[in-house]
N, CA, C and O atoms as a GROMACS GRO file, in nm:
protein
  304
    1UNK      N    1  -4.066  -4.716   6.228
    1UNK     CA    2  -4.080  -4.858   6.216
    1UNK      C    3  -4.109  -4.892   6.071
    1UNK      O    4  -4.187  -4.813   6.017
    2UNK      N    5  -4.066  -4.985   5.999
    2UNK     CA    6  -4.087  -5.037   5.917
    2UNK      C    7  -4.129  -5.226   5.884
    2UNK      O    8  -4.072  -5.329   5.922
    3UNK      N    9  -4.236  -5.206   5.808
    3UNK     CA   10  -4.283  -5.336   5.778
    3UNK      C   11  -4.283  -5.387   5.652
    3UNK      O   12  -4.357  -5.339   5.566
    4UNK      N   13  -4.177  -5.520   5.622
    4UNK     CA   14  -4.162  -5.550   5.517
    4UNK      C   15  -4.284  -5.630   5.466
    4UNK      O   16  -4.323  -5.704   5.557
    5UNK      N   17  -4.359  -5.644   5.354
    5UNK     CA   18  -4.470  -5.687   5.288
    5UNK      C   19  -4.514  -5.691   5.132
    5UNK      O   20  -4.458  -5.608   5.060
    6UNK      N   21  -4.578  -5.749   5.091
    6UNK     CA   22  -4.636  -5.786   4.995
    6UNK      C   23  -4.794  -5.794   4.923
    6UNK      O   24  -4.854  -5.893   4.965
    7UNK      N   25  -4.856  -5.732   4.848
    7UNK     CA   26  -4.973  -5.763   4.816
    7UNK      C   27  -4.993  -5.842   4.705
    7UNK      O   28  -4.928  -5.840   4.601
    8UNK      N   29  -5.099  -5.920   4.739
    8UNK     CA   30  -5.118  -6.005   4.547
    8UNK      C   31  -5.214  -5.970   4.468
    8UNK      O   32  -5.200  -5.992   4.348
    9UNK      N   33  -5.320  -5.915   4.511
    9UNK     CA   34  -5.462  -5.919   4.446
    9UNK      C   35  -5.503  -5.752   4.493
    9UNK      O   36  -5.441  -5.684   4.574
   10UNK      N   37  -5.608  -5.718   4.427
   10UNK     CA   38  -5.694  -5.621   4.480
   10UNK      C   39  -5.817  -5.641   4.573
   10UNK      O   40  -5.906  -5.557   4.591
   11UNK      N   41  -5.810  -5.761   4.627
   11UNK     CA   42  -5.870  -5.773   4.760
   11UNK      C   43  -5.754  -5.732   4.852
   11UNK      O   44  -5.784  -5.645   4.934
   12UNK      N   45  -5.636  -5.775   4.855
   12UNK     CA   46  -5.551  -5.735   4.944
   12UNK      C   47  -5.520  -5.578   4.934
   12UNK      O   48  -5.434  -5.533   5.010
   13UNK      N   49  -5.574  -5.509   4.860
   13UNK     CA   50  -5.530  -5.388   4.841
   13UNK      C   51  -5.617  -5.302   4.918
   13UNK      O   52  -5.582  -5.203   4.982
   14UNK      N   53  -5.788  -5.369   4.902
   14UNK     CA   54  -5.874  -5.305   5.003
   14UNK      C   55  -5.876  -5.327   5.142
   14UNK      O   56  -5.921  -5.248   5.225
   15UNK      N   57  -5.814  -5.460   5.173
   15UNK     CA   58  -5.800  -5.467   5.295
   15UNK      C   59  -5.674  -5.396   5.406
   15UNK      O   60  -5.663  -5.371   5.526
   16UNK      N   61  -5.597  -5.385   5.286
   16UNK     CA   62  -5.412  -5.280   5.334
   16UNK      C   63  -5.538  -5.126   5.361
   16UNK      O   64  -5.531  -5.064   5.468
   17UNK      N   65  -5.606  -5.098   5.292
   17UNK     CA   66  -5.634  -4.985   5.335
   17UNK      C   67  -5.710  -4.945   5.430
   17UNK      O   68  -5.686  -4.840   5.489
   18UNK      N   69  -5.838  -5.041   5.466
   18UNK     CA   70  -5.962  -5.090   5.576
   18UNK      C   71  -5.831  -5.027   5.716
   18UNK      O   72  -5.830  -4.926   5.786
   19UNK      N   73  -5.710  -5.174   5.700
   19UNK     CA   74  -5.616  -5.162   5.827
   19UNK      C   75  -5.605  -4.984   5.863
   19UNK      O   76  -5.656  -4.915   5.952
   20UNK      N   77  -5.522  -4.957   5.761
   20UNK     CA   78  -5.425  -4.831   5.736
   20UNK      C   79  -5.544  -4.714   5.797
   20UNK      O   80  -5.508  -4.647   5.894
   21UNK      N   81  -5.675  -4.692   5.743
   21UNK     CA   82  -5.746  -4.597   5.769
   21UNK      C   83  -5.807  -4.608   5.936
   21UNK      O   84  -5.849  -4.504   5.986
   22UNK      N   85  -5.811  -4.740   6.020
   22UNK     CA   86  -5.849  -4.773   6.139
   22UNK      C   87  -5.775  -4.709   6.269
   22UNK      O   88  -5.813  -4.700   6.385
   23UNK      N   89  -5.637  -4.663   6.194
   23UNK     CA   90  -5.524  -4.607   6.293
   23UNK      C   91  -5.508  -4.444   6.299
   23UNK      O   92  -5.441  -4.409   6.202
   24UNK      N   93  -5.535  -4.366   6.357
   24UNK     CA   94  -5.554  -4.218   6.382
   24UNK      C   95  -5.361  -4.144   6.308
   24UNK      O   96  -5.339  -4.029   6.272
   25UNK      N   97  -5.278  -4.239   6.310
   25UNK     CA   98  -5.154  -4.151   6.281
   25UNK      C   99  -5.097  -4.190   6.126
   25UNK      O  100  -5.160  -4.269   6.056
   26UNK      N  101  -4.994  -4.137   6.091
   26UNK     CA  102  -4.980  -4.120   5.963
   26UNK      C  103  -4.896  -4.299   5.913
   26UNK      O  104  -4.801  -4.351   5.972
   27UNK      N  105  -4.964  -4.348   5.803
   27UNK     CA  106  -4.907  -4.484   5.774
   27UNK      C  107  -4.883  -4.464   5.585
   27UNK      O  108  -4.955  -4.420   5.495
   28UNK      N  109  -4.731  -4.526   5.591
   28UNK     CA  110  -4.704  -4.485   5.455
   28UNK      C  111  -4.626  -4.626   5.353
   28UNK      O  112  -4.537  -4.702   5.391
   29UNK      N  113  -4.675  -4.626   5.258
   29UNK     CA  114  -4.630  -4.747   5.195
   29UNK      C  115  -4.578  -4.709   5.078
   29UNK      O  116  -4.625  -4.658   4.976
   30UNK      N  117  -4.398  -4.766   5.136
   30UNK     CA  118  -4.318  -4.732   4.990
   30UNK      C  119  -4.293  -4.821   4.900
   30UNK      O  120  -4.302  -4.929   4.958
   31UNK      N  121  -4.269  -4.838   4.794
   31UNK     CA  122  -4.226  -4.940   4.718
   31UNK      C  123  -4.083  -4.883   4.624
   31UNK      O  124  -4.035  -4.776   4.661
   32UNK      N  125  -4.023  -4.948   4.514
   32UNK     CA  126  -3.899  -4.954   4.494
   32UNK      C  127  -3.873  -4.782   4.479
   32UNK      O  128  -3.776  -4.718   4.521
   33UNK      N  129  -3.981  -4.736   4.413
   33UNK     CA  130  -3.938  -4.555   4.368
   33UNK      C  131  -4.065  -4.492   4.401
   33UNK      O  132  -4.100  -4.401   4.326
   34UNK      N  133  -4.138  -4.521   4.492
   34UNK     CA  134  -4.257  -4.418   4.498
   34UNK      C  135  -4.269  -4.435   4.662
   34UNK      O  136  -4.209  -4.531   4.709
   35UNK      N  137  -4.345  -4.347   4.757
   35UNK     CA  138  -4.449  -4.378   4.839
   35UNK      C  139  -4.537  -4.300   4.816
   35UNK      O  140  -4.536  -4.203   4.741
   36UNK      N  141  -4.673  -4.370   4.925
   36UNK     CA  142  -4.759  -4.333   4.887
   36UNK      C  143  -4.847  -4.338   5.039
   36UNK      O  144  -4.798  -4.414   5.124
   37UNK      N  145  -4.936  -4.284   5.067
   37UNK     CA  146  -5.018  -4.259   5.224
   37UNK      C  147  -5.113  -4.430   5.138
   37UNK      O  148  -5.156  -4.454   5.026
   38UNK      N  149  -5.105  -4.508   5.269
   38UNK     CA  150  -5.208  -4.614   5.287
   38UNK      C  151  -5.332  -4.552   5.319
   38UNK      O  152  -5.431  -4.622   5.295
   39UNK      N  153  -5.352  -4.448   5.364
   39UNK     CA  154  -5.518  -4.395   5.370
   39UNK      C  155  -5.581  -4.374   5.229
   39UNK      O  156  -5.703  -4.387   5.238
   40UNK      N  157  -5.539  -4.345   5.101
   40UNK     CA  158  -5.546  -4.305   4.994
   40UNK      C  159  -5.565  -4.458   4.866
   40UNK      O  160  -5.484  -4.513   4.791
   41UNK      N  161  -5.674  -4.474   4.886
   41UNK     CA  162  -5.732  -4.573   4.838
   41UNK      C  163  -5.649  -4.586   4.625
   41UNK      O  164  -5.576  -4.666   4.567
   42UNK      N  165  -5.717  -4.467   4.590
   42UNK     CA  166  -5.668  -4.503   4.497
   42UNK      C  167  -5.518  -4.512   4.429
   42UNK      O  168  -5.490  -4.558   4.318
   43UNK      N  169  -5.423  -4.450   4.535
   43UNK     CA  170  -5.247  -4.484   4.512
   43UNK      C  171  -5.237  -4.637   4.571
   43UNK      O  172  -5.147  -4.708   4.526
   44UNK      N  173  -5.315  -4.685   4.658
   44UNK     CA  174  -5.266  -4.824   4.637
   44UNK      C  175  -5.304  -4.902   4.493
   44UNK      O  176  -5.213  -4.970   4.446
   45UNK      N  177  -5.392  -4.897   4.442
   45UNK     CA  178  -5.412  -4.958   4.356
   45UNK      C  179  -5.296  -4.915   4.217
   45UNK      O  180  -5.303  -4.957   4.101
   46UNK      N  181  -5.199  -4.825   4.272
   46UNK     CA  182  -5.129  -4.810   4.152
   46UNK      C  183  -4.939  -4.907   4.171
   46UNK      O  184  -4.839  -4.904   4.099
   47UNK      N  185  -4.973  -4.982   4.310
   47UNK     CA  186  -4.898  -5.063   4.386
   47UNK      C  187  -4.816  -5.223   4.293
   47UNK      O  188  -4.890  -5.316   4.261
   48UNK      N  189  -4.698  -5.229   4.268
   48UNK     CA  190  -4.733  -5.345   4.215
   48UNK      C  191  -4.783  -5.498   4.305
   48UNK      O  192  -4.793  -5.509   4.427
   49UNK      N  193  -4.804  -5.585   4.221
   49UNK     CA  194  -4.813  -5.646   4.361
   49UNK      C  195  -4.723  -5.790   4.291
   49UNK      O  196  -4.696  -5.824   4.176
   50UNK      N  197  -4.697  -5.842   4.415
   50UNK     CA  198  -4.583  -5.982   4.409
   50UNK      C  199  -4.441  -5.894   4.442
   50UNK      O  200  -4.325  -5.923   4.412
   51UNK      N  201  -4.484  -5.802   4.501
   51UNK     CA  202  -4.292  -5.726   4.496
   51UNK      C  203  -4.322  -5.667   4.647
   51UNK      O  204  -4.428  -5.625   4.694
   52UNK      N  205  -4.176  -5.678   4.712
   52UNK     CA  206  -4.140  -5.647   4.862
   52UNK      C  207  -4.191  -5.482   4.831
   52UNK      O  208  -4.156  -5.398   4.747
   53UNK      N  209  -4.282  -5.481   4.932
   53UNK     CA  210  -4.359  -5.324   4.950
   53UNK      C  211  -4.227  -5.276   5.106
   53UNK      O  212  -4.115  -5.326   5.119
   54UNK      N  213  -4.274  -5.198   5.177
   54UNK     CA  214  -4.233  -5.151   5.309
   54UNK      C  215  -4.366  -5.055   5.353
   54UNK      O  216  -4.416  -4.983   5.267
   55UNK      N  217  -4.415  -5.056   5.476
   55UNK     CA  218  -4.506  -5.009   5.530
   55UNK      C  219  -4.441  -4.894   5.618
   55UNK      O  220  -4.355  -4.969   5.665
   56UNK      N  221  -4.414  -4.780   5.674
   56UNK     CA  222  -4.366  -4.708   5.731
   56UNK      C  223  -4.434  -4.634   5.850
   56UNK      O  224  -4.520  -4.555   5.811
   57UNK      N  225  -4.420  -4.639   5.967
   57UNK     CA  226  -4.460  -4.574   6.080
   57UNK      C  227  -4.390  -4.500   6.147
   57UNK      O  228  -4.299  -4.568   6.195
   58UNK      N  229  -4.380  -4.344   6.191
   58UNK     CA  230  -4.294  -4.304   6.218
   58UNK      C  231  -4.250  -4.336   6.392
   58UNK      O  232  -4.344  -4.367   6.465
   59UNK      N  233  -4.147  -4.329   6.438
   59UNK     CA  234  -4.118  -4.409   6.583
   59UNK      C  235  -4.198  -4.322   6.668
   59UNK      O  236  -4.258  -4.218   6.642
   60UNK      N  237  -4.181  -4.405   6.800
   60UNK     CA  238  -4.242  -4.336   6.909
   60UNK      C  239  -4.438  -4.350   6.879
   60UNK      O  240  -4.509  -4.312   6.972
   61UNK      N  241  -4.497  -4.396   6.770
   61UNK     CA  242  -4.582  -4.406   6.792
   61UNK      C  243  -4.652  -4.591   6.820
   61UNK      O  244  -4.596  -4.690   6.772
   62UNK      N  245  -4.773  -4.599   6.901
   62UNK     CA  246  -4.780  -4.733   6.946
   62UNK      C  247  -4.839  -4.789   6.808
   62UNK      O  248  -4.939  -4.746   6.751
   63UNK      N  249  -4.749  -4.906   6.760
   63UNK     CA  250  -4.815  -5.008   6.638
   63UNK      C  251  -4.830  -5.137   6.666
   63UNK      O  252  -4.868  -5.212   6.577
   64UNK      N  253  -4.803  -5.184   6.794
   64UNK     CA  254  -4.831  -5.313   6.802
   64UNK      C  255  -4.972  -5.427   6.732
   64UNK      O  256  -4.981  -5.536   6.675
   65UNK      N  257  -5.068  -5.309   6.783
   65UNK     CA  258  -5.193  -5.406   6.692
   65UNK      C  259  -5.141  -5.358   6.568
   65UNK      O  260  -5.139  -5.461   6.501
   66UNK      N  261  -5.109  -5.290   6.514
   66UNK     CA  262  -5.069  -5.265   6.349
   66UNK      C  263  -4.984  -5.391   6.292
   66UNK      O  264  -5.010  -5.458   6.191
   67UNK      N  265  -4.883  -5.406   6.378
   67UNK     CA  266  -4.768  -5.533   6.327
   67UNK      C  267  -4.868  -5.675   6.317
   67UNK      O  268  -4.853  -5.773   6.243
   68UNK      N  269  -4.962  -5.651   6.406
   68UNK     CA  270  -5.003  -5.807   6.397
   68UNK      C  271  -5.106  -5.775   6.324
   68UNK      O  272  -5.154  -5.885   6.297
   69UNK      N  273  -5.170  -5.697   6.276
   69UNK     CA  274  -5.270  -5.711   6.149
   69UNK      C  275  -5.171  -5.694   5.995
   69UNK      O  276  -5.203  -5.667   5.880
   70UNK      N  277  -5.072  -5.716   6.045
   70UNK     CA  278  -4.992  -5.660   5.901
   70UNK      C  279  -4.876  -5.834   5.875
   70UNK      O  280  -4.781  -5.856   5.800
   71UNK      N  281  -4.944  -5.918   5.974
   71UNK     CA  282  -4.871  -6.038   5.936
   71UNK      C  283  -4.955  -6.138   5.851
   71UNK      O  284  -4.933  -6.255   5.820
   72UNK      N  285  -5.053  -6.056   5.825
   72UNK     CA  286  -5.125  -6.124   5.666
   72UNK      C  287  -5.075  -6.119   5.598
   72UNK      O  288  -5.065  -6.227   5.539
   73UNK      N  289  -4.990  -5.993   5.531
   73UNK     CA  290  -4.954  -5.971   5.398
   73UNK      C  291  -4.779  -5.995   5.392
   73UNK      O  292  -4.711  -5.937   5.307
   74UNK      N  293  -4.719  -6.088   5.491
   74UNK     CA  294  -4.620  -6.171   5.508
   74UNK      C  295  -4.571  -6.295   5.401
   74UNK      O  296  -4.641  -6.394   5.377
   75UNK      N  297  -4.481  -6.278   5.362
   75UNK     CA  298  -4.444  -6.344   5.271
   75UNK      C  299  -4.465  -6.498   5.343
   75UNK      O  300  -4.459  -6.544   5.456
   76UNK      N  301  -4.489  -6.537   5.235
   76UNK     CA  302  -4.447  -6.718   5.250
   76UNK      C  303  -4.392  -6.761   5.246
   76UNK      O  304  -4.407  -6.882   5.264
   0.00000   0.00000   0.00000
């Protein structure tokens, strides 16, 4: 599964990770040439932000509460 998204600030960066670390299976956030594990506090902060991220879950696992905590960081 993939989730298209955005961060702006480094409040949003602690809170992408609060989410990311709450979920027992592996959650990965790529951007144009890197990914990086959302559990790993300090590779987000190397994230740009204002630019289409992608959040990655691999299938078969349940993300439903994931999708809807992840419609914060939804574009406008």
């Amino acid at each position: 599964m993939v989730i298209h998204f955005e961060l702006k600030d480094n409040d949003e960066v602690l809170k992408l990770n609060k989410i990311a670390t709450s979920y027992t299976f592996d959650i990965w956030v790529h951007s144009d040439n890197q990914m990086f594990d959302a559990k790993t506090l300090l590779a987000l902060y190397t994230l740009p932000f204002n630019t289409e991220l992608r959040m990655v879950v691999e299938e078969g696992v349940e993300s439903k509460s994931l999708q809807k905590e992840m419609e914060y960081f939804k574009k406008n």
